[in-house]
N, C-alpha and C positions, 0 to 999 in steps of 0.2 A: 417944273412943277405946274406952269401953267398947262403944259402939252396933257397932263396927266388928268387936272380938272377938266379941258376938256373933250378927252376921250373919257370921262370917267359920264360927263353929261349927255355924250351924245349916246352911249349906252340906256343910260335911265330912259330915254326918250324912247329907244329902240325897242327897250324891255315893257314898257307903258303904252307903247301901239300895238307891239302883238299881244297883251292884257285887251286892249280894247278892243281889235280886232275880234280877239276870240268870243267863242258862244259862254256867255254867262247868265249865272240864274242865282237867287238868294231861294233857301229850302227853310223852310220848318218842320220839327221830326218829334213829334210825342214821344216819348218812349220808358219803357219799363222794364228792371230786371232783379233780379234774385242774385245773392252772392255769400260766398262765405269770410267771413270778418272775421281775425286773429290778428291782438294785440303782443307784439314783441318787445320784451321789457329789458331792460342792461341796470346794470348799477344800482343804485338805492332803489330804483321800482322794481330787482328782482329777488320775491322773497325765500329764495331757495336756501339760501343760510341760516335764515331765522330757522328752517324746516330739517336741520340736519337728519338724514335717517329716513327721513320722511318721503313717499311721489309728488313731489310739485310739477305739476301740467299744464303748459298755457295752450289752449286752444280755441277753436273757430267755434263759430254761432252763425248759424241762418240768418240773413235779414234780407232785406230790398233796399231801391231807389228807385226814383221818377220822377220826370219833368220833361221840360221842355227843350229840346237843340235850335239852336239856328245858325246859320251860315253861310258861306260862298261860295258858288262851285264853277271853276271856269276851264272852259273847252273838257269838260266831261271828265274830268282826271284829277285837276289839282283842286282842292278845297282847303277851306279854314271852317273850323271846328267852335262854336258856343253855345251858350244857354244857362239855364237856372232849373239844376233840380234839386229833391231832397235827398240826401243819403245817414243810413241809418249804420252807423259801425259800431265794432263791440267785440266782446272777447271774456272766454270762460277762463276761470284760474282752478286748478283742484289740488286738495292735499288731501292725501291720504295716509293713513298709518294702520296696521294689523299689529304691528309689535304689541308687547303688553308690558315691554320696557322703554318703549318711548312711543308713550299717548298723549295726548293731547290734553291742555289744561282746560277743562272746563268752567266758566262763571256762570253759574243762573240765576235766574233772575231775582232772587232775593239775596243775591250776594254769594252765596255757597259756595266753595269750586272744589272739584272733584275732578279726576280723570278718568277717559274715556277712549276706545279707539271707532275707528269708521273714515266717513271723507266728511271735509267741507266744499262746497261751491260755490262760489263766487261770479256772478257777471254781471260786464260793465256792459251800460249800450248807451250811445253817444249818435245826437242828432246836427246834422247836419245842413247850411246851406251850402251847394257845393258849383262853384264858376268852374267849367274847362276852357283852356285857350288850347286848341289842337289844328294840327297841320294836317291835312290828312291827302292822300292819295290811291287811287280805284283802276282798278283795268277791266277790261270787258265791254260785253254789250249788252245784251241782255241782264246776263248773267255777267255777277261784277264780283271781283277780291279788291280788298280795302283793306289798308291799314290810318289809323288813324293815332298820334300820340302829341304830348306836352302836358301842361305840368296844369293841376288842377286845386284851385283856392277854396278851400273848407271852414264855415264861420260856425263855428256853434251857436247853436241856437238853445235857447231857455236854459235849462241845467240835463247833465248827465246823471245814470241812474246806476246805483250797486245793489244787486239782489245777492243775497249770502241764504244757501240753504244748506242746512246742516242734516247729516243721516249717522250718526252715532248708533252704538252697541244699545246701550245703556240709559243715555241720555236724550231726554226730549225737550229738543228747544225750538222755539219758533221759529219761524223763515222772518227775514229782514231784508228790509229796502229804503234806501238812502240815497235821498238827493242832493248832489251836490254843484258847485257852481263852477264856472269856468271864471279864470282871474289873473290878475299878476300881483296881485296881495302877498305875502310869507304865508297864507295858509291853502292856498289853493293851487293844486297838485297838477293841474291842466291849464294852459290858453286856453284862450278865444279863439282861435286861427291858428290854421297850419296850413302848408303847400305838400302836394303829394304829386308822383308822377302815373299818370293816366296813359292806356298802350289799351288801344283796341283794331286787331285782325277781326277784321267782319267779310262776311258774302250776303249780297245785296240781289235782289230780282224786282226789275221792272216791272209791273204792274203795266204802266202806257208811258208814254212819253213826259207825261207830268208827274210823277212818283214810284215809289221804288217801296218794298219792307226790307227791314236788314236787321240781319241777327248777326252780333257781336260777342265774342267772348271779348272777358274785361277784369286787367288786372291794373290794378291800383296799387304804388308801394308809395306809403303815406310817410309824411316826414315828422320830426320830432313833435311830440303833442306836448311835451311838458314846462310849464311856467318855470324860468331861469329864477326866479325868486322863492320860489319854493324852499321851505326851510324843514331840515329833519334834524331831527335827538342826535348829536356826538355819540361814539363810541362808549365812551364810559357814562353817556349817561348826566353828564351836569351840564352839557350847554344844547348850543343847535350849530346848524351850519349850513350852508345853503346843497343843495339835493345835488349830487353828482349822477347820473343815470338819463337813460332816454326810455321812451315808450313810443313806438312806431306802431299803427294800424294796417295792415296787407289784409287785401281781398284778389278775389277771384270768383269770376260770376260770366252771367250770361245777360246780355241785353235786345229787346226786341224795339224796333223803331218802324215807325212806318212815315217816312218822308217825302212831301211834296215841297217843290220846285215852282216858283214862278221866274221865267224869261225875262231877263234885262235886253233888251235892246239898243244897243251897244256901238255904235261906230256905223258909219256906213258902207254897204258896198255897191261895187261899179261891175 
């Protein structure tokens, strides 16, 4: 056992010289991108039963992110990946019906209800602070291929937002918008924080010696968003129970960086 500790130490050492030996540099990387956000929903967050008959559609929404990267890059190839930017996710819901044997129950606003066919929509969009911790790695000279991936910590920020616009036959009702908050209360439908995992193939082009731009595609598969204490209506109706289901956010985008590099000077040479 002792033999094992120390060949396990004289490694570390070994592995820690050629760290220092090699050429390193810490980067910082503005960067900005566009992406498309679909929320993917299981169990009590998906309304397709309540819809029997009916097209329920969960789909993608435009949005962005931006901020800042920072990180380390050593002997030209192997890096570590961070920073703080903003990210904006979200996701459309539609139901539709043309039947005229199963429409949809109308309430308006003085109470009324009537039935009607057309679509409803529905969209969430959900603001983000978003950490990445990524490993990444680059080949090339010039002209460089990169992958960079690990798992990426998203806090909400202020409250999340439901827009519901209605396009009925018949019926003219106002568009609605609802703010709601993020919690682990029995009424609140979302956390505060989720971990998702982050994968970006980029190609990069030097500029000079001290910076580089790099355009990234960028896919994001986000993990559970939904409060464990969340409480929904029983089956029949007389009690509650706590929510069985998940809500996952997946994107796919493109990101532009433009990164500079300042030189560690690092170990000496003879």
């Amino acid at each position: 056992m002792k033999t094992t500790y120390f060949y396990s130490i004289v490694a570390l050492f070994v592995l820690m010289g050629n760290l220092v030996s090699a050429q390193t540099s810490v980067f910082i990387a503005p960067e900005i991108g566009i992406h498309s956000s679909r929320n993917e929903v299981t169990g009590d967050l998906d309304i397709s039963d309540e819809f029997q008959g009916m097209s329920v559609d969960y789909s993608g929404i435009f949005s962005y992110q931006g901020g800042i990267g920072l990180g380390i890059q050593i002997a030209d190839r192997w890096g570590f990946m961070t920073g703080l930017k903003y990210n904006r996710k979200g996701g459309k819901l539609t139901v539709e019906t043309r039947d005229p044997n199963n429409q949809f129950l109308v309430t308006q606003e003085d109470g009324t209800q009537s039935l009607d066919v057309g679509e409803v929509e529905q969209i969430s969009t959900f603001n983000f602070l978003s950490v990445p911790l990524l490993l990444r790695a680059q080949f090339g000279n010039k002209l460089k291929v990169g992958l960079a991936i690990g798992p990426q910590f998203n806090l909400g920020m202020g409250k999340y937002t439901v827009s519901t616009e209605y396009n009925l036959e018949s019926t003219n009702l106002p568009d609605e918008e609802e703010e709601l908050s993020y919690g682990e209360s029995t009424s609140n439908t979302f956390k505060k924080n989720h971990v998702s995992l982050l994968v970006l193939p980029y190609v990069s082009y030097e500029l000079n010696p001290k910076s580089s731009i790099r355009l990234s595609a960028m896919f994001e598969r986000g993990g559970d968003m939904v409060n464990d204490s969340f409480v929904v209506p029983t089956a029949d109706g007389t009690g509650s129970r706590n929510v069985n289901g998940t809500s996952r956010n997946h994107q796919f985008g493109m990101m532009i960086s433009y990164e500079y590099r300042f030189e560690l000077n690092i170990g000496t040479k003879y």
